[in-house]
PAZAPA-4460 file (N, C-alpha, C; in steps of 0.05 Angstrom, whole numbers, plus 32768, in hexadecimal, padded with zeros to 4 digits):
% residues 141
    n_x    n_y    n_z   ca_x   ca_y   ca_z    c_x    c_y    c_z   seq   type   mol
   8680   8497   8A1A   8673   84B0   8A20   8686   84C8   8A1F     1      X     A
   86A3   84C6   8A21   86B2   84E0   8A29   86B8   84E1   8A0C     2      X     A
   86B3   84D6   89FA   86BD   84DE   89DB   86AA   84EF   89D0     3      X     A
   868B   84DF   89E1   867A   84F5   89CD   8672   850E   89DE     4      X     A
   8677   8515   89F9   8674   8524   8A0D   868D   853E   89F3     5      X     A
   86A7   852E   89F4   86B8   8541   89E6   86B7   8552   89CA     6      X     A
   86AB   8534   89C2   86A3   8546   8998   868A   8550   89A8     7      X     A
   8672   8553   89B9   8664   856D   89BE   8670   8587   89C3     8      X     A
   8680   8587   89D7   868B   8599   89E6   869B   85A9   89C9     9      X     A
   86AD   8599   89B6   86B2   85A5   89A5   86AE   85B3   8991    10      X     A
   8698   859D   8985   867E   85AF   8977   8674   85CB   8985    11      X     A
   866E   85CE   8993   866A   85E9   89A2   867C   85FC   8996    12      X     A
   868E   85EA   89A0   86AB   8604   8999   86A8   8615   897B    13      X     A
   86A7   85F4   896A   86A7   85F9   8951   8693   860C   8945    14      X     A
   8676   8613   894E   8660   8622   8946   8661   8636   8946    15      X     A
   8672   8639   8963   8683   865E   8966   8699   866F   895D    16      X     A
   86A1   865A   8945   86B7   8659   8938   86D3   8651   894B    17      X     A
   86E6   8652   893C   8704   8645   8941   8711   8657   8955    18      X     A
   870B   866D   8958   8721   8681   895E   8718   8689   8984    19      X     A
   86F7   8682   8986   86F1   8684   89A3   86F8   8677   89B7    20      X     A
   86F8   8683   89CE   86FF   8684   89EC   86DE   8670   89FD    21      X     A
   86E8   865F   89FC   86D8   8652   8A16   86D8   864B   8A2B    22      X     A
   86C8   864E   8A3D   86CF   8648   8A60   86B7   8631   8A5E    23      X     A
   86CA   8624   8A71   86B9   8606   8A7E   86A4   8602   8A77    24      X     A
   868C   8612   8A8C   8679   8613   8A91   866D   862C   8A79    25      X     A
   8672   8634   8A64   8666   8638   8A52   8664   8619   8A3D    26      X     A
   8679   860E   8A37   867B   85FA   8A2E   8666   85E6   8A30    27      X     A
   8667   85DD   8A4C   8655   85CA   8A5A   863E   85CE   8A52    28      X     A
   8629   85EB   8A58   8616   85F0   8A52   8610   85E8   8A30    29      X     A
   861E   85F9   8A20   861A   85FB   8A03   861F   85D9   89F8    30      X     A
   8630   85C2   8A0C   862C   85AA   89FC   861B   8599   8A13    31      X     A
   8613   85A0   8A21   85FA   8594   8A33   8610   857E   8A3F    32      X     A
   862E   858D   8A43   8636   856D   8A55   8638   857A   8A6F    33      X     A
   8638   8566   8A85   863B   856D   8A99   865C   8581   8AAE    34      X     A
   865B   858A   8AAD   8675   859D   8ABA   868D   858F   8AC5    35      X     A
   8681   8577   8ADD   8697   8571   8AE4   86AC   855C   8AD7    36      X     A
   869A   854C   8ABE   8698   853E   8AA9   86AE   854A   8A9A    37      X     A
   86A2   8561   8A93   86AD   8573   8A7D   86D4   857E   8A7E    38      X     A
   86D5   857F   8A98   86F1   8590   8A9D   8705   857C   8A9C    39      X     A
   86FE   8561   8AA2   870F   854A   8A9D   8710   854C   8A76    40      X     A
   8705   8546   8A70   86FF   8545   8A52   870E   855F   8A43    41      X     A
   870F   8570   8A4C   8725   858A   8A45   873B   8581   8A3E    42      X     A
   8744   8573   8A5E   875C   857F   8A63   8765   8564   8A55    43      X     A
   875E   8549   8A4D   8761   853A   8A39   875F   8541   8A18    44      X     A
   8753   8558   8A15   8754   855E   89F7   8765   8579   89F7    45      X     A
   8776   8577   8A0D   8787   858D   8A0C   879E   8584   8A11    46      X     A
   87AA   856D   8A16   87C0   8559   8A1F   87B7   8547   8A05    47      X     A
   87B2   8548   89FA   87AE   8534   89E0   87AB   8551   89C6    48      X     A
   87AA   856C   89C8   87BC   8587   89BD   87A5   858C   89A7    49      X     A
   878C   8589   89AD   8773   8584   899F   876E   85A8   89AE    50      X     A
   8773   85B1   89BD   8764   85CB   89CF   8782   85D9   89E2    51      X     A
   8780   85EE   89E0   8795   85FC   89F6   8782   8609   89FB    52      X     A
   8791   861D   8A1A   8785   8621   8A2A   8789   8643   8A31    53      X     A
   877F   8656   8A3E   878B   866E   8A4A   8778   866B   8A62    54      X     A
   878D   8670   8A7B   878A   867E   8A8E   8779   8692   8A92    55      X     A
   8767   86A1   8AA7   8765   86C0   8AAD   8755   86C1   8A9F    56      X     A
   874A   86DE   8AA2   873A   86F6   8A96   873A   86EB   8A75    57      X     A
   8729   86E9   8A67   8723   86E8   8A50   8733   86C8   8A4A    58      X     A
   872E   86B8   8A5A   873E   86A1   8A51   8729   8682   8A49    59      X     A
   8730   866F   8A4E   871F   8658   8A44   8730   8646   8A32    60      X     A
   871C   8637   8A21   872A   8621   8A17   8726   862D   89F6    61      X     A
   873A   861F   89E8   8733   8627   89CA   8746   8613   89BB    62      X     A
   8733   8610   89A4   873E   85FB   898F   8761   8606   8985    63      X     A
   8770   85ED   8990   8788   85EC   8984   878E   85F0   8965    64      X     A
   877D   85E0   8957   8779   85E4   8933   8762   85EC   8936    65      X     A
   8765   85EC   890F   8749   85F4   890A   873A   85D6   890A    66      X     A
   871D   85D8   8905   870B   85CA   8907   8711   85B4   88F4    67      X     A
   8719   85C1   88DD   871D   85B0   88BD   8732   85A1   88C8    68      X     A
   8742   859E   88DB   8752   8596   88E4   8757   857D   88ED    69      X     A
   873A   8576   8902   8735   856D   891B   872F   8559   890E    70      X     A
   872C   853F   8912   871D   852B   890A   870C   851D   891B    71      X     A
   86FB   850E   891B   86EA   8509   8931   86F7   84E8   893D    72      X     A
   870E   84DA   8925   871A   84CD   8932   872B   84D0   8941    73      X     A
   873E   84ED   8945   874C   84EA   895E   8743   84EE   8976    74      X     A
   8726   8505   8977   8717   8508   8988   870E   84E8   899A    75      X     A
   8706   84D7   898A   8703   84BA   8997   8713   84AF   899B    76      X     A
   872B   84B1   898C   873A   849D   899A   874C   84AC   89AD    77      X     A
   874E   84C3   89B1   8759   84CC   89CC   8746   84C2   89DF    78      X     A
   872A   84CC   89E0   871E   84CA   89EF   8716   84AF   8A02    79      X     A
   8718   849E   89F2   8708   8483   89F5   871A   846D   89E0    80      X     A
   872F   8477   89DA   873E   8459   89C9   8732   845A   89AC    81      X     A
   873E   8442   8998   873B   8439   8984   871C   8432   8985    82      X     A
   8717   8432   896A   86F0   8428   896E   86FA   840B   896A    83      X     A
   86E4   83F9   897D   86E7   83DF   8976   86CE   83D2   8978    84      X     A
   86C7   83C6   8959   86AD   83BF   895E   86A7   83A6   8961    85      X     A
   86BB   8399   896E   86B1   837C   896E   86D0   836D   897C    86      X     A
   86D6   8369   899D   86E7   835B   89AB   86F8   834B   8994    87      X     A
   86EA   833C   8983   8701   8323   8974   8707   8336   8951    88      X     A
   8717   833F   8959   871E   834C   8936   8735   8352   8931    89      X     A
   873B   834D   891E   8754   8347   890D   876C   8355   8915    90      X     A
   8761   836F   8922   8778   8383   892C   8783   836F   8943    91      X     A
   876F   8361   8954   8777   8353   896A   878B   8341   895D    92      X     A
   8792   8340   8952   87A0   8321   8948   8793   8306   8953    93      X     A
   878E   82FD   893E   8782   82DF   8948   8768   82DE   8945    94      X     A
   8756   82CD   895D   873A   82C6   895F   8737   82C0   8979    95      X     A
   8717   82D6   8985   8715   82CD   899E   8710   82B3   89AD    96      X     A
   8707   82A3   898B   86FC   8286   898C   8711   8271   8996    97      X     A
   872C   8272   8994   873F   826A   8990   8751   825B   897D    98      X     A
   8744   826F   8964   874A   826A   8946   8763   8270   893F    99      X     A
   8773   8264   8937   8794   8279   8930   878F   828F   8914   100      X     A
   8777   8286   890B   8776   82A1   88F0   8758   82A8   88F9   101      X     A
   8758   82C5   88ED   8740   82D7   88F4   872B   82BB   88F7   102      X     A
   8713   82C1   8901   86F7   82B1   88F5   86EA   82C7   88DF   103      X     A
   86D6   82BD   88D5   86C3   82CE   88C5   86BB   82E4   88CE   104      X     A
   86B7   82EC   88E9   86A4   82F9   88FB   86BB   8312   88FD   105      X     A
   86D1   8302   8909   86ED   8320   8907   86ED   8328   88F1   106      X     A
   86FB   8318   88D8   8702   8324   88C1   86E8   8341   88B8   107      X     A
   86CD   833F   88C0   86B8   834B   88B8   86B8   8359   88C7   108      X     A
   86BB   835C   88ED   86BE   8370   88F4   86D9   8388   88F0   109      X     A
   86F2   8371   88EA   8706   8382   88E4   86F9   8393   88CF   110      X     A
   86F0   8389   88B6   86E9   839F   88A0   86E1   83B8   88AB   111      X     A
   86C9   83B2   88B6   86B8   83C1   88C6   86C6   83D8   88D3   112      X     A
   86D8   83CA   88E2   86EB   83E1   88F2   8704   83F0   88E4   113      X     A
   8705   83EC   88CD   8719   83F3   88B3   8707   8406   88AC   114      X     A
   86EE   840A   88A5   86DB   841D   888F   86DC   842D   88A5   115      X     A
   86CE   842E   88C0   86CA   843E   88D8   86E0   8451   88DC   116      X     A
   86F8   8443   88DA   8711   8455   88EA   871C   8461   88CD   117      X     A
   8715   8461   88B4   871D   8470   88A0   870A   8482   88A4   118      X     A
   86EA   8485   88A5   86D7   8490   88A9   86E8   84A9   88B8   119      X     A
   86E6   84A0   88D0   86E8   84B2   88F1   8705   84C1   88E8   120      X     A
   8722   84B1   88D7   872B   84BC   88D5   872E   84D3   88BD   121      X     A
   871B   84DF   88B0   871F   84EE   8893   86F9   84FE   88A1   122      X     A
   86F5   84FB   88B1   86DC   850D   88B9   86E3   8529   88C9   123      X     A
   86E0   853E   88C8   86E2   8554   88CF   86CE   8561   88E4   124      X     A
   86D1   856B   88FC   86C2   857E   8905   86B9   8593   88F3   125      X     A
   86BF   859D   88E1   86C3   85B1   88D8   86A5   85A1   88C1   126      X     A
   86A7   8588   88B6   8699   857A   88A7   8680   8579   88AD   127      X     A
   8687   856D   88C9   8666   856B   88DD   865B   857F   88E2   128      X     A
   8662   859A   88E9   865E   85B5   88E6   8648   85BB   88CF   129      X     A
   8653   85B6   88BA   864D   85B7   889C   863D   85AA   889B   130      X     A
   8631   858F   889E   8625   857D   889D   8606   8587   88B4   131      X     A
   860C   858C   88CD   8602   859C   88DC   85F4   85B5   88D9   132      X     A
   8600   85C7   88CB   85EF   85E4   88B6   85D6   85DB   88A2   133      X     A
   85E3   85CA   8896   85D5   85B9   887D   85BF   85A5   887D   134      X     A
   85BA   85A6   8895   85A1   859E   88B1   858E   85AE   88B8   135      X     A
   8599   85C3   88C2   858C   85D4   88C8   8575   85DE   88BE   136      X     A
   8565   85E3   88C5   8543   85EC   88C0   8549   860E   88B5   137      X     A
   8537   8610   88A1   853F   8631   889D   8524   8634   889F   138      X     A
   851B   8655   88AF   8509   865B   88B2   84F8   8674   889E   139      X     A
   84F6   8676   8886   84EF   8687   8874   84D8   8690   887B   140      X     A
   84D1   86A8   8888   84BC   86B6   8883   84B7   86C9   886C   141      X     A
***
C-alpha cells in the first residue's frame, strides 16, 4: 500500500507540473491518501531524493527530477522492496521445495519477475501521465 499511496501522491504532483510547491494536506486530498499515512511516505521519497523539501511561507514538497525521470520502479522499490511474485524464484537461489536447481514454478516466476522489473524499470511518471491524458474523456460541444 505505501508504494501505491506514493505513485498517487506523486501523480498529483505530476498533473501540476514539475516545478510546484506542495503542502501535506494539499497532497493528501488531491491523491485521496490519508494525511497521517501520507507524511511518513514523504519523508521516504525524500530520503530516497525522489522529492526535496522547503520550509515556511510558500514551502512544501516538490519533485527532485523531472517526471521523465522518475520511474515507477524506484518508487516501489523504495517503498515496499523488490517486486516478488512468487516466495521460491530464482533470484532466491535454490527451491523452496528443497530442490538444489530452480523447479519449473521458480524458473517461470523468475521470468515473470525479469519482464516486471524491466517493465517498472524503463516506465515513467511522466509516461503514465501521458498515458493518463490519452484516457481522458473530451467533452466537445
Amino acid at each position: 500500500m505505501k508504494a501505491q499511496y506514493a505513485l498517487r501522491a506523486l501523480m498529483a504532483m505530476v498533473r501540476e507540473g514539475d516545478q510546484g510547491n506542495f503542502c501535506m494536506q494539499d497532497l493528501s486530498e488531491a491523491a485521496q491518501v490519508p494525511a497521517k499515512f501520507l507524511e511518513q511516505i514523504l519523508l521516504q521519497l525524500k530520503r530516497g531524493g525522489l522529492l526535496r523539501s522547503k520550509r515556511g511561507l510558500g514551502g512544501g514538497y516538490q519533485l527532485q527530477r523531472a517526471a521523465a525521470r522518475i520511474t515507477l520502479g524506484e518508487v516501489i522499490n523504495l517503498l515496499d522492496g523488490p517486486f516478488e511474485p512468487f516466495h521460491c524464484s530464482v533470484a532466491a537461489g535454490g527451491c523452496a521445495q528443497g530442490e538444489a536447481a530452480p523447479c519449473g514454478l521458480c524458473q517461470t516466476f523468475g521470468l515473470l519477475k525479469q519482464q516486471v522489473d524491466g517493465w517498472l524499470a524503463t516506465t515513467t511518471l511522466a509516461q503514465v501521465l501521458e498515458r493518463e491524458r490519452r484516457q481522458a474523456p473530451s467533452f466537445d460541444i
